[in-house]
RODO-2510 file (C-alpha; in nm, 4 decimals, decimal comma):
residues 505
     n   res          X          Y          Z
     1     x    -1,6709    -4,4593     1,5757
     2     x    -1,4460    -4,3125     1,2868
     3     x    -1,6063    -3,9377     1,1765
     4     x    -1,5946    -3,8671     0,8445
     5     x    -1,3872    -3,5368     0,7903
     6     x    -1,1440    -3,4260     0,5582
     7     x    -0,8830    -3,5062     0,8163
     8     x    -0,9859    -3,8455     0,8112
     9     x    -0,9856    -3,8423     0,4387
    10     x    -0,6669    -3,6279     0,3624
    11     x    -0,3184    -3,7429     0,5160
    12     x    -0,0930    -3,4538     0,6469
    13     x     0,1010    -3,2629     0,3975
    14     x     0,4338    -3,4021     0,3471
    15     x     0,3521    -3,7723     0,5163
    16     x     0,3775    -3,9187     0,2199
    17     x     0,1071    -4,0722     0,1960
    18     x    -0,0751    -4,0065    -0,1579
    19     x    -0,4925    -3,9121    -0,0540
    20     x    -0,7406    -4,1550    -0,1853
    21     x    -1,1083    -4,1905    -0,1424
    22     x    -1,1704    -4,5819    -0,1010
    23     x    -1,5145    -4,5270    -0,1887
    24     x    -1,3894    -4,4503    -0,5519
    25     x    -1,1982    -4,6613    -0,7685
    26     x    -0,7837    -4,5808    -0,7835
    27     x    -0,6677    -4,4556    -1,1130
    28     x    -0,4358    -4,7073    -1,2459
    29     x    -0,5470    -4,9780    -1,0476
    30     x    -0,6914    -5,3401    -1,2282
    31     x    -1,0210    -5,4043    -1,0646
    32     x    -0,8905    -5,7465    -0,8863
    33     x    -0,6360    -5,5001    -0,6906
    34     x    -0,8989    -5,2497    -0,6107
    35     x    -0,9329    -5,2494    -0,1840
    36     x    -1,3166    -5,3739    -0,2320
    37     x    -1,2024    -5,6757    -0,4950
    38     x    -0,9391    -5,7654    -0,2153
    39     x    -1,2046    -5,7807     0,0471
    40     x    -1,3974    -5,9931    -0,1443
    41     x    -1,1042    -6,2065    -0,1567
    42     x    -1,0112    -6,2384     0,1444
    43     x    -1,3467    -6,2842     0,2946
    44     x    -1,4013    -6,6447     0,0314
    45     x    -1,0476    -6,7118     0,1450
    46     x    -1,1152    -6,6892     0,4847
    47     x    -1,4586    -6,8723     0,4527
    48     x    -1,2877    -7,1704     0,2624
    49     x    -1,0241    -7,1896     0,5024
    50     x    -1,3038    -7,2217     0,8231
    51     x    -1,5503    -7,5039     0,5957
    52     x    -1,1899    -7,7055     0,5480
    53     x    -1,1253    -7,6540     0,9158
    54     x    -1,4817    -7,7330     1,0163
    55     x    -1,4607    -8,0536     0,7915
    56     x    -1,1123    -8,1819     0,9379
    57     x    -1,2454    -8,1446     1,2756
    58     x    -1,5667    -8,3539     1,2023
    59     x    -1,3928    -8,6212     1,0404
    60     x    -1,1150    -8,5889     1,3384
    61     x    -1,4131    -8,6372     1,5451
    62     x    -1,5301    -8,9570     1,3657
    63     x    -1,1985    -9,1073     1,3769
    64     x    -1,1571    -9,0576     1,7300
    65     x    -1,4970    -9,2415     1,7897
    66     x    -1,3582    -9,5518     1,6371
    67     x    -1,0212    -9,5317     1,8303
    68     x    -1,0102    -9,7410     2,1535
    69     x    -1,0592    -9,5196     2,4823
    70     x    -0,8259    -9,3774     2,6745
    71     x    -0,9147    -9,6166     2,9939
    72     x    -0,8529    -9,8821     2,7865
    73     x    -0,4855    -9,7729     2,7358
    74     x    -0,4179    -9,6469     3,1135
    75     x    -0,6112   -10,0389     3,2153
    76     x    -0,2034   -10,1866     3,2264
    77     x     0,1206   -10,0015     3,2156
    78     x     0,2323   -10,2485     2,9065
    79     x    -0,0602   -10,1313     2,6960
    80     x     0,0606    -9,7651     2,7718
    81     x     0,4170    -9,8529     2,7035
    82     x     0,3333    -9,9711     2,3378
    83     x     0,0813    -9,6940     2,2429
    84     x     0,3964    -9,4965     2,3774
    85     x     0,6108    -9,6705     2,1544
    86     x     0,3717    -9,6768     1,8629
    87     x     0,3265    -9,2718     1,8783
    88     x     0,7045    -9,1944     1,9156
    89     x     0,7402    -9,3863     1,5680
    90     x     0,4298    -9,1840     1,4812
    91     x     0,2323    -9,5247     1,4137
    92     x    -0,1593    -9,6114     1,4843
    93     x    -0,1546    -9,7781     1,8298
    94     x    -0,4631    -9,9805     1,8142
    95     x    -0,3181   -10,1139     1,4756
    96     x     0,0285   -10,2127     1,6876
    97     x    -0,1841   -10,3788     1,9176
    98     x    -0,3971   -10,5464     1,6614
    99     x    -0,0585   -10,6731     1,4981
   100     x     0,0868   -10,7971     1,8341
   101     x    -0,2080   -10,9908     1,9478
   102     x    -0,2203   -11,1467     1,5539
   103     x     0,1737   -11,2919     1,6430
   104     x     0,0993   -11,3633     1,9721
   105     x    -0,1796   -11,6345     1,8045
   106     x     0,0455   -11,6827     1,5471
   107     x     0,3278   -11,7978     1,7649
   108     x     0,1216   -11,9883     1,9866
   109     x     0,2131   -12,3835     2,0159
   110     x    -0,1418   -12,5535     1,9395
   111     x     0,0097   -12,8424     2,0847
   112     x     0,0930   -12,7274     2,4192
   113     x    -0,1528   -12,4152     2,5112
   114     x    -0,5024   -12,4818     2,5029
   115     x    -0,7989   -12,3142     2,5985
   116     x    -1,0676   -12,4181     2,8049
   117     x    -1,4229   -12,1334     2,7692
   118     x    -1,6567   -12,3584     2,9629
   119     x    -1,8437   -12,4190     2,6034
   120     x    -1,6194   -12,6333     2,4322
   121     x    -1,2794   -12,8768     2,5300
   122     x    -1,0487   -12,6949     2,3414
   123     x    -1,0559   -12,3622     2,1817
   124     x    -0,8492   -12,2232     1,8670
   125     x    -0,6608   -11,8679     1,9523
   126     x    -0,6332   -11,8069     1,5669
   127     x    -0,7096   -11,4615     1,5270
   128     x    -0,7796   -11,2466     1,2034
   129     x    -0,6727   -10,8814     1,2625
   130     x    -0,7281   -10,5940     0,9640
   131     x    -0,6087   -10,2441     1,0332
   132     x    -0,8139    -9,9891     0,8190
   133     x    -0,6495    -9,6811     0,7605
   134     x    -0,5787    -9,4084     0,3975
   135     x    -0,2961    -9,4207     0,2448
   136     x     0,0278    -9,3097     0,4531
   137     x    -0,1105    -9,4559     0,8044
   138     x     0,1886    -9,6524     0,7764
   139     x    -0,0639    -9,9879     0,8180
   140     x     0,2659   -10,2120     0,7330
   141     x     0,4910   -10,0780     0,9232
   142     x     0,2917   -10,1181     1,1933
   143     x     0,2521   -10,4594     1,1591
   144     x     0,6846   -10,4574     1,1097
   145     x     0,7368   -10,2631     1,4428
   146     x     0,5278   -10,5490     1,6273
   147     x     0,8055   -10,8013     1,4878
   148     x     1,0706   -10,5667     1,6475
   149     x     0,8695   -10,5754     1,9969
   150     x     0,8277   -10,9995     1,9620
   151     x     1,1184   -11,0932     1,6876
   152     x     1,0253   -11,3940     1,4971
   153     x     1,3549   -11,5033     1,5354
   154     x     1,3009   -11,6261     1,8871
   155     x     1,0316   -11,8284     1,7281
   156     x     1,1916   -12,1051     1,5094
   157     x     0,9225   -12,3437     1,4463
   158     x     0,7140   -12,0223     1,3588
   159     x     0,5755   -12,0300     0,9555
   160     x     0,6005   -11,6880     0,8225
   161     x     0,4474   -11,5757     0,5005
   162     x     0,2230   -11,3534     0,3283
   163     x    -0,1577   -11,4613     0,2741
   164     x    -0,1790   -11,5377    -0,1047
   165     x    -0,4901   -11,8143    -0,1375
   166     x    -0,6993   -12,0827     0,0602
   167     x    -0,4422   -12,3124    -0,0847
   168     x    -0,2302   -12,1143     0,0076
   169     x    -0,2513   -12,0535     0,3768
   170     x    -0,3219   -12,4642     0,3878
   171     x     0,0319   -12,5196     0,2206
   172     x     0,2290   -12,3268     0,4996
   173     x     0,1765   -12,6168     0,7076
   174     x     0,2917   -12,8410     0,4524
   175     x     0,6192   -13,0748     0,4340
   176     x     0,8524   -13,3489     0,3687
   177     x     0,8561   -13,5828     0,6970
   178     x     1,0694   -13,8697     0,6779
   179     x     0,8729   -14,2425     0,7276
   180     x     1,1241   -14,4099     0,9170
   181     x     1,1435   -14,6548     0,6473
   182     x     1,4344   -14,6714     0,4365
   183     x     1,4175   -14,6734    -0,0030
   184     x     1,6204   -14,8776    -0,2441
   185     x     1,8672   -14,6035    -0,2673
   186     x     1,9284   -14,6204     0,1000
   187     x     1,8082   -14,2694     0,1333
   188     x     1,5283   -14,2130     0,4048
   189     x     1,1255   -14,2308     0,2804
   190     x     0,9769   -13,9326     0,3010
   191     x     0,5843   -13,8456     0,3295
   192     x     0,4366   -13,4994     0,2603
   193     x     0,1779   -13,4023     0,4842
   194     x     0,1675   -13,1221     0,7952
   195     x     0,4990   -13,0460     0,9297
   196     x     0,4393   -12,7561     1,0958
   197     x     0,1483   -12,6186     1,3469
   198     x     0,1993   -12,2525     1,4094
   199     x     0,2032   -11,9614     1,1123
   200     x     0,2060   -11,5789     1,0931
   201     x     0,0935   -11,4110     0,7808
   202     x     0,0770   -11,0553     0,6481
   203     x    -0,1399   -10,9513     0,3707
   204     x     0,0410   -10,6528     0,2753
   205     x    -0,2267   -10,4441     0,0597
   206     x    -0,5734   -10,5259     0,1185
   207     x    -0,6311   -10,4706    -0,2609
   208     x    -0,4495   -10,8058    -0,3687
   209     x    -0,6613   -10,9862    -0,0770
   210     x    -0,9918   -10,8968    -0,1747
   211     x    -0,9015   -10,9332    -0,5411
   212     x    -0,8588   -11,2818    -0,4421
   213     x    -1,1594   -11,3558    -0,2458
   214     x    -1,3577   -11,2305    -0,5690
   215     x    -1,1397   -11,4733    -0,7934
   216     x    -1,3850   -11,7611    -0,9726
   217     x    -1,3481   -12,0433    -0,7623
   218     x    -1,1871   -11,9048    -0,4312
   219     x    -1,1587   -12,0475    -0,1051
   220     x    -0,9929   -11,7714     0,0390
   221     x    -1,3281   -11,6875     0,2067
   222     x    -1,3845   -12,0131     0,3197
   223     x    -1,0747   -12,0574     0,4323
   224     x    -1,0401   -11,7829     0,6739
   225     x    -1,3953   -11,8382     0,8307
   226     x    -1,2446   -12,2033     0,8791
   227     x    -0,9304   -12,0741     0,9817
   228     x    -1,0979   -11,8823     1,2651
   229     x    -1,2768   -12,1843     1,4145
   230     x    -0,9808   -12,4063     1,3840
   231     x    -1,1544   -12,6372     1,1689
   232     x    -0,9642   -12,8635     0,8975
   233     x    -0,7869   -12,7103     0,5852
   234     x    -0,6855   -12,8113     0,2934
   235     x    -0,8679   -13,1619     0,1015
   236     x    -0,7614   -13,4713     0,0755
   237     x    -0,8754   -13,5724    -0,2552
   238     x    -0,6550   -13,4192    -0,4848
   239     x    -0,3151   -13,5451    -0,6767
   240     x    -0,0471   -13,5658    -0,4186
   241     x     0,1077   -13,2186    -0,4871
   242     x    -0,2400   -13,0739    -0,4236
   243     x    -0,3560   -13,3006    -0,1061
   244     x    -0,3743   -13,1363     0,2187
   245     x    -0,4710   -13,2235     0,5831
   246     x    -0,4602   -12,9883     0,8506
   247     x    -0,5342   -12,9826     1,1840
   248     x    -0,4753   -12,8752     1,4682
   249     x    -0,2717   -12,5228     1,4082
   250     x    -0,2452   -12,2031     1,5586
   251     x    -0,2711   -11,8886     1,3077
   252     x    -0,2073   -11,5183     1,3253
   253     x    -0,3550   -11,2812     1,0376
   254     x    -0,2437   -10,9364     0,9795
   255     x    -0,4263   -10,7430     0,6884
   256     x    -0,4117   -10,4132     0,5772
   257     x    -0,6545   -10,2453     0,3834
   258     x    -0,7627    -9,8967     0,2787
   259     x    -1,1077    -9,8031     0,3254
   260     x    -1,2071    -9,8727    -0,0659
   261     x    -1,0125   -10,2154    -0,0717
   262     x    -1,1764   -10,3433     0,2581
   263     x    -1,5586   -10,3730     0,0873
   264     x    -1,5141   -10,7175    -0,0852
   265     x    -1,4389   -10,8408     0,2666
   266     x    -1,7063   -10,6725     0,4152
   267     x    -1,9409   -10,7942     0,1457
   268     x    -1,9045   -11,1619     0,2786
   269     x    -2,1371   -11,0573     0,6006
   270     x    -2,4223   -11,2696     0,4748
   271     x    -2,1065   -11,5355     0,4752
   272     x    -2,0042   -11,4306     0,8152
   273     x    -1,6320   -11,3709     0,7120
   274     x    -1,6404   -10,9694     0,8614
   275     x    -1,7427   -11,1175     1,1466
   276     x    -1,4575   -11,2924     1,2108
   277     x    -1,2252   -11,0179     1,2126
   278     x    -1,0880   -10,7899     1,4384
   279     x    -1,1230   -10,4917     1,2856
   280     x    -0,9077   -10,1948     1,4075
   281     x    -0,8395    -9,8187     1,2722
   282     x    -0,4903    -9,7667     1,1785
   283     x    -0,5334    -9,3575     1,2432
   284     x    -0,4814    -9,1707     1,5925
   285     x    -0,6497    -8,8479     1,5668
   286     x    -0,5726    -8,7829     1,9128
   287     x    -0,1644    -8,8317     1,8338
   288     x     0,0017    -8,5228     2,0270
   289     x     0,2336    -8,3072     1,8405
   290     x     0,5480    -8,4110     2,0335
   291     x     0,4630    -8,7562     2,0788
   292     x     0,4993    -8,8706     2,4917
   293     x     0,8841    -9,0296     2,5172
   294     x     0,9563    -9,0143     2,8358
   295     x     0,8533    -9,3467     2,9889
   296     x     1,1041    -9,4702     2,7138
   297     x     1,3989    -9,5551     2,7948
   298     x     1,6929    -9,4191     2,5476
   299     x     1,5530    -9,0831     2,4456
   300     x     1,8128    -8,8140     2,4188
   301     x     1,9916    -8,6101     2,1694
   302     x     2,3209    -8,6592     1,9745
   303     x     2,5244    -8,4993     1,7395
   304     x     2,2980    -8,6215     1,4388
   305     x     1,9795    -8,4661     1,6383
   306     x     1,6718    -8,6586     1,8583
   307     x     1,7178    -9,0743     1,8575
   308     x     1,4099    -9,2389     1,8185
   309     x     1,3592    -9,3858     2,1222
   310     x     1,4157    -9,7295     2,2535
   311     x     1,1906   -10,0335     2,2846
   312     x     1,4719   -10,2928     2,4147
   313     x     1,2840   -10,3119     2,7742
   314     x     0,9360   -10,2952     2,5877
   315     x     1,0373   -10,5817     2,3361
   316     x     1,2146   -10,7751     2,6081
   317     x     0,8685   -10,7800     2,8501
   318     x     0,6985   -10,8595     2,5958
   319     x     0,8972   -11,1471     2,3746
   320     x     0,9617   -11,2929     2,7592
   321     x     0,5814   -11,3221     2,8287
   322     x     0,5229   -11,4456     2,4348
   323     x     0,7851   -11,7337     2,4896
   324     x     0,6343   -11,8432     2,8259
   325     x     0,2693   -11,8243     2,6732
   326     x     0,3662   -11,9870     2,3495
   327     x     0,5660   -12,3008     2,4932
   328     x     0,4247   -12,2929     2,9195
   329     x     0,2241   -12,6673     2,9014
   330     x    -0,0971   -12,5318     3,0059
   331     x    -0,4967   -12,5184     2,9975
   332     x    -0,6201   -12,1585     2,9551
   333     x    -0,9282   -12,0830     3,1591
   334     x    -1,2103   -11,8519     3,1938
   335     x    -1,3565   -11,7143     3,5542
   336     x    -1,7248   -11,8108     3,6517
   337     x    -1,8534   -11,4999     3,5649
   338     x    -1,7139   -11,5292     3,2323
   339     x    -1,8192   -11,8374     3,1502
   340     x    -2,2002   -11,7424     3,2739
   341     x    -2,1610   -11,4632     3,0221
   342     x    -2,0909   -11,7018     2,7349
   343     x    -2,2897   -11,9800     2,7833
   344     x    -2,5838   -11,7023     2,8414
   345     x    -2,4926   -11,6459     2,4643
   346     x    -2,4412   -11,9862     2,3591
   347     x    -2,7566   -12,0533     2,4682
   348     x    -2,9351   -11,7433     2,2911
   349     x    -2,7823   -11,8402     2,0276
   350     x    -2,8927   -12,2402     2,0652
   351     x    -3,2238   -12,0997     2,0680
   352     x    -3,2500   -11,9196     1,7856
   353     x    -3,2508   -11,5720     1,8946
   354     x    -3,1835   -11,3441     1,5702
   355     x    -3,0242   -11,0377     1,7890
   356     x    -2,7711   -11,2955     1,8857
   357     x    -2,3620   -11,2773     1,7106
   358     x    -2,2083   -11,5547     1,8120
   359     x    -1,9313   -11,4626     1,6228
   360     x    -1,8658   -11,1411     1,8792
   361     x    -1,8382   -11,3394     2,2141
   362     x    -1,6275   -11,6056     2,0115
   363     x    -1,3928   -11,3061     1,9200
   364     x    -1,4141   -11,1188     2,2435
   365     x    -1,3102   -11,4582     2,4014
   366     x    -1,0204   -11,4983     2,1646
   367     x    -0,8542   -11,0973     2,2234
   368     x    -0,9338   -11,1708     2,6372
   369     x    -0,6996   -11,4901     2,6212
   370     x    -0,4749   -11,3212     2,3896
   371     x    -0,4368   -11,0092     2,5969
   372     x    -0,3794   -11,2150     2,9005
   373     x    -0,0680   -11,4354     2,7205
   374     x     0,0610   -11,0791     2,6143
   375     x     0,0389   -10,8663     2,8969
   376     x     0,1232   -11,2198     3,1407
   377     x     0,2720   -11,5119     2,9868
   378     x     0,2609   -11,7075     3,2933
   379     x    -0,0930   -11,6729     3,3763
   380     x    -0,3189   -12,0052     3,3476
   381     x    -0,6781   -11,8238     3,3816
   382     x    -0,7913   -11,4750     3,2244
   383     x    -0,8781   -11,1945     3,4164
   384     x    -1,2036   -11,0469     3,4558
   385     x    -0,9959   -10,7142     3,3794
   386     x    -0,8827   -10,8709     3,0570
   387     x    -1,2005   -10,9693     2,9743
   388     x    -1,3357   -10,6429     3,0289
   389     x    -1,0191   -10,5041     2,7987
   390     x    -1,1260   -10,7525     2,5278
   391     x    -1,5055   -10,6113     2,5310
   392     x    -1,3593   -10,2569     2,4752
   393     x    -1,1918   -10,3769     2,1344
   394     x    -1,4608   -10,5975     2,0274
   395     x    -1,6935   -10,3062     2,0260
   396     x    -1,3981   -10,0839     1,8866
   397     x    -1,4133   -10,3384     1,5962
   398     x    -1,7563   -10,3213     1,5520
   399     x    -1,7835    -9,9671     1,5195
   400     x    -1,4615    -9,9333     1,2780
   401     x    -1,6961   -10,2240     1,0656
   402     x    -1,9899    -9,9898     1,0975
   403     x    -1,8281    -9,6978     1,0097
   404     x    -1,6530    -9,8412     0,6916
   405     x    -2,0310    -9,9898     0,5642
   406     x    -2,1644    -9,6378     0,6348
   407     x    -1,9332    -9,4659     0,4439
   408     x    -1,9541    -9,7402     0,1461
   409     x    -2,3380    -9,7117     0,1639
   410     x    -2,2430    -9,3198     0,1281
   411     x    -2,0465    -9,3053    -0,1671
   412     x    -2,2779    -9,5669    -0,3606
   413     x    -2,5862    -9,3152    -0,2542
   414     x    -2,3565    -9,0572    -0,3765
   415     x    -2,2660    -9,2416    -0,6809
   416     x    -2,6210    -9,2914    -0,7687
   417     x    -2,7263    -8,9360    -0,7099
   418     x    -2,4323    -8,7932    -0,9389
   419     x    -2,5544    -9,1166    -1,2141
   420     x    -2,9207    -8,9272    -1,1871
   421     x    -2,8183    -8,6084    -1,2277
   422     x    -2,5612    -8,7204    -1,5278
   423     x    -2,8922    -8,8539    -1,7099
   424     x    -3,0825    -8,5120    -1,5550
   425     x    -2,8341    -8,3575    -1,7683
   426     x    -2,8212    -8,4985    -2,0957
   427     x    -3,1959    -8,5055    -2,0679
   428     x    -3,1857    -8,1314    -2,0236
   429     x    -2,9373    -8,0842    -2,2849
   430     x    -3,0967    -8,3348    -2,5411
   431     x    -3,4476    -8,0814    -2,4619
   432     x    -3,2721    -7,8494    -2,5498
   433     x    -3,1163    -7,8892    -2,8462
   434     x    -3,4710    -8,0613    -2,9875
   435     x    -3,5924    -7,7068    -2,9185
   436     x    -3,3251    -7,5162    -3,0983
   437     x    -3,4132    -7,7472    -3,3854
   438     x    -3,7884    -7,6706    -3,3586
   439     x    -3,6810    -7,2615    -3,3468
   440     x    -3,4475    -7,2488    -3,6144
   441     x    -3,6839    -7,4386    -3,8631
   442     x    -3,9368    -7,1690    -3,7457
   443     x    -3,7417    -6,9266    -3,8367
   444     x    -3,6585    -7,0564    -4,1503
   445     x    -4,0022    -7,0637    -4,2236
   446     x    -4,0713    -6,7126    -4,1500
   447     x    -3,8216    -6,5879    -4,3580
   448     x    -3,9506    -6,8100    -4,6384
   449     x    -4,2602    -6,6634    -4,6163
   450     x    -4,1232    -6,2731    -4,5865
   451     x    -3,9351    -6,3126    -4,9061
   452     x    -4,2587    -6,4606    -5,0673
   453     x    -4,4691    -6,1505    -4,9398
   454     x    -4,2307    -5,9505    -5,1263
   455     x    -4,1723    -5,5501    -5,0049
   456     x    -4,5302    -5,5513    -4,8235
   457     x    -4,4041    -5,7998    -4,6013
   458     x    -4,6372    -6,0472    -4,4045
   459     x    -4,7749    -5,9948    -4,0985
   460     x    -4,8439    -6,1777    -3,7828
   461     x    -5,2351    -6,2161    -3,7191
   462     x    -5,5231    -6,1456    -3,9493
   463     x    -5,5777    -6,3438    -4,2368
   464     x    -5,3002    -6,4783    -4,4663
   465     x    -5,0725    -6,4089    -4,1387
   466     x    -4,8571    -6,6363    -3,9848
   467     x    -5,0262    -6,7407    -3,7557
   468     x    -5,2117    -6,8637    -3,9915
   469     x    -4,9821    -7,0760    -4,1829
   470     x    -4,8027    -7,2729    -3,8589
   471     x    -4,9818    -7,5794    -3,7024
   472     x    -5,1606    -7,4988    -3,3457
   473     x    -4,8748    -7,6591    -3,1690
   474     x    -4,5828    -7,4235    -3,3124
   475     x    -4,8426    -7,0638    -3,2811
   476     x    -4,6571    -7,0713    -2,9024
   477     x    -4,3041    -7,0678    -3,0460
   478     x    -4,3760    -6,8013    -3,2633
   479     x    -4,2770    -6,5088    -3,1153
   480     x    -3,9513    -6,6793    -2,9873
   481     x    -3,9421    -6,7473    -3,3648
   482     x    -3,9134    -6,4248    -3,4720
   483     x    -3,7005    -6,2658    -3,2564
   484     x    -3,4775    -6,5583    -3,3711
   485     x    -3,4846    -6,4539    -3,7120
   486     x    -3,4883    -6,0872    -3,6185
   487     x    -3,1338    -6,1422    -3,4339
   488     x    -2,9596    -6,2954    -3,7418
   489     x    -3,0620    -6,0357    -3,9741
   490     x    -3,3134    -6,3040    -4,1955
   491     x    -3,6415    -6,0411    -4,1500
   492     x    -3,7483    -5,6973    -4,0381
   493     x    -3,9855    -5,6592    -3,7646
   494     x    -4,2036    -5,3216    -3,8293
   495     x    -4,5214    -5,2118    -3,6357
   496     x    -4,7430    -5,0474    -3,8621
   497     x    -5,0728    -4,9425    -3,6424
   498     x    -5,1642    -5,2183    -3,4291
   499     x    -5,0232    -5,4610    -3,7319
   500     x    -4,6485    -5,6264    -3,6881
   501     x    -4,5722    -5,6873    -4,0548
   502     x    -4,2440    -5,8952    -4,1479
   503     x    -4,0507    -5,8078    -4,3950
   504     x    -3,7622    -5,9536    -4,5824
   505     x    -3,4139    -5,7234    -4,5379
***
């Protein structure tokens, strides 16, 4: 415990130091500078600094609880390999993964892979992925780096594009196909109608998407909840440039949206269309600060500094398994267990049950066949590990969708609240200027009736006072009143005995 002395107060001659008593004010010294202003300082700094740090944490926290688990990444050495490969390029796994499984429906052929879920003959892979993330999550280039691990290019009967309309997404299946028959120029007939059964698409910014969907006369909607199910597109009963038939695709849908641009799409839940989607966060809170390289081949360091590092092996595993899923002749199956599970729901559903989504087992049955053609090309029946895999994204999805409506439902609460208080305000403000007006007409009233008085002034009570001569409803502003006047020099305020008389200046 310091003493206080004049030791303690006085530094040794010739230290120096100049003396100063920090309980008094320096000579010389603006008050911001003075020891006590700094502390004061330093102290808000300090507390700032901890509610930012506080706040980054808890919304660290809430990202991580949309992120999938670690078990789910450590379930298969490929699925650690890519969030690997994902973090080293400082990219959101789960939206890597969301963009791989999107191609791998994308590039499936529809006419040789089919799926079997014990529920219906044959089951659609299409898949409708959206990775949610602020700006700079680098949603897009996730989505690009899952083209480096499976290149289009080995592909060629793949459609690529970028999701524009219902129409749209109908017409990348559209073409020229030659009759057979020959015309009267001797060049071959040709017939427009669908030339091509698998298609990737990107919807770059979520923005243009939902802008879209809210367009007067749409089907952008309706055509990704069809989509989905597999279930025609396009209509036939339109001019010849505009007529469209298809059946009997395979689709992949990538979309990226920031958390404002998403809430058209999640809008359509009465519709079912959020439903549908696989939604998945394009964040990692839990990203290390030297991202994990070293089950990479081709890290090192060159003359020009650290290489990124490779994904050859990575991309080769996986475009190997893609071209033996996409292309292997083969009926994908489900085990008994599986298919107990589904039809349990099917049936729930059959029955009416309002607790039941069939929209979620659809989904989960969709990323549990995908994962399998992914992870093992070859493979003719889904795991019961994969299936498990797929329930840990479903329900990944479903809380990203949950969180996103909470914090929508948020900001219109908040939006409301700040619209109240805005109309709190002007109310407030509009009171009190109507009582300004009411004072200064007072006033002006009292020093009307001072300068009639004359030098004997007026006073407050008694008869002939003011008191007398203001209605019943403005006797409570009058003392208000008269400072009023008082203040701007328009009367005199003088006691006289127990009489206040007012008098004109």
């Amino acid at each position: 415990m310091l003493q206080e002395s004049p030791d303690s107060e006085t530094p040794p001659r010739g230290s120096g130091v100049r003396a100063h008593r920090f309980d008094q004010p320096s000579p010389n010294v603006p008050d911001d500078e003075h020891p006590s202003g700094e502390l004061e300082r330093l102290i808000a700094e300090h507390w700032a600094s901890e509610r930012e740090r506080l706040h980054n944490r808890r919304r660290r926290e809430q990202l991580a609880s949309i992120q999938l688990p670690e078990e789910f990444w450590n379930a298969h050495p490929t699925l650690g390999d890519i969030r690997t490969a994902a973090r080293a390029r400082f990219l959101g796994p789960d939206a890597v993964l969301g963009a791989l499984l999107a191609r791998m429906a994308g590039y499936v052929n529809p006419q040789a892979v089919s799926v079997d879920t014990g529920v219906s003959d044959a089951s659609t892979l299409n898949l409708l992925t959206a990775a949610v993330g602020p700006p700079g999550a680098s949603k897009s280039e996730s989505c690009a780096f899952s083209g480096q691990l499976i290149p289009a290019a080995h592909f060629p009967y793949v459609q690529l594009g970028n999701v524009g309309s219902g129409e749209g997404i109908a017409e990348t299946y559209m073409g020229d196909l030659e009759t057979g028959e020959v015309g009267r120029n001797g060049k071959p007939v040709t017939e427009r109608r669908q030339k091509f059964f698998s298609a990737f698409l990107e919807a770059d910014e979520g923005e243009i998407l939902s802008k879209l969907g809210e367009r007067s006369g749409s089907t952008l909607g309706v055509t990704l909840r069809t989509a989905f199910t597999g279930g025609a597109l396009g209509q036939k009963n339109a001019s010849r440039e505009r007529s469209r038939d298809v059946r009997g695709y395979a689709l992949g849908v990538y979309m990226a949206f920031q958390p404002e641009t998403v809430r058209p799409l999640l809008a359509e839940k009465a519709q079912g269309t959020p439903q549908r989607v696989l939604f998945l966060s394009a964040t990692d809170p839990n990203a290390p600060d030297v991202p994990v390289q070293s089950t990479l081949p081709g890290t090192g360091e060159d003359a020009q500094g650290a290489r990124t590092p490779s994904c050859e092996e990575l991309a080769r595993r996986l475009t190997a398994n893609a071209q033996t899923a996409a292309c292997g002749f083969r009926v994908l199956t489900f085990p008994a267990a599986v298919v107990q599970e589904v039809r349990a729901a099917r049936l729930a559903g059959l029955r009416g049950d309002a607790q039941t989504d069939g929209h979620r087992t659809y989904l989960r049955l969709k990323v549990a066949a995908l994962l399998t053609l992914l992870l093992d090309g070859a493979a003719d029946r889904v795991p019961v590990a994969y299936w498990e895999l797929a329930g840990q994204m479903t329900a990944t999805s479903e809380a990203v969708r949950d969180h996103l409506e909470r914090e929508a439902a948020a900001e219109v609460r908040a939006a409301a609240e700040a619209a109240r208080q805005a109309h709190a305000d002007r109310e407030v403000y509009a009171d009190h200027e109507r009582h300004y007006a009411r004072l200064h007409r007072l006033a002006g009233r009292v020093r009307k009736y001072a300068a009639e008085a004359g030098p004997e002034g007026v006073s407050v009570a008694g008869r002939g006072g003011l008191r007398t001569r203001v209605a019943a409803k403005e006797r409570g502003l009058l003392p208000e009143a008269l400072e009023y006047a008082q203040e701007r020099g328009w009367v005199t305020v003088a006691a006289s005995g127990d009489h206040v008389q007012i008098r004109h200046p």
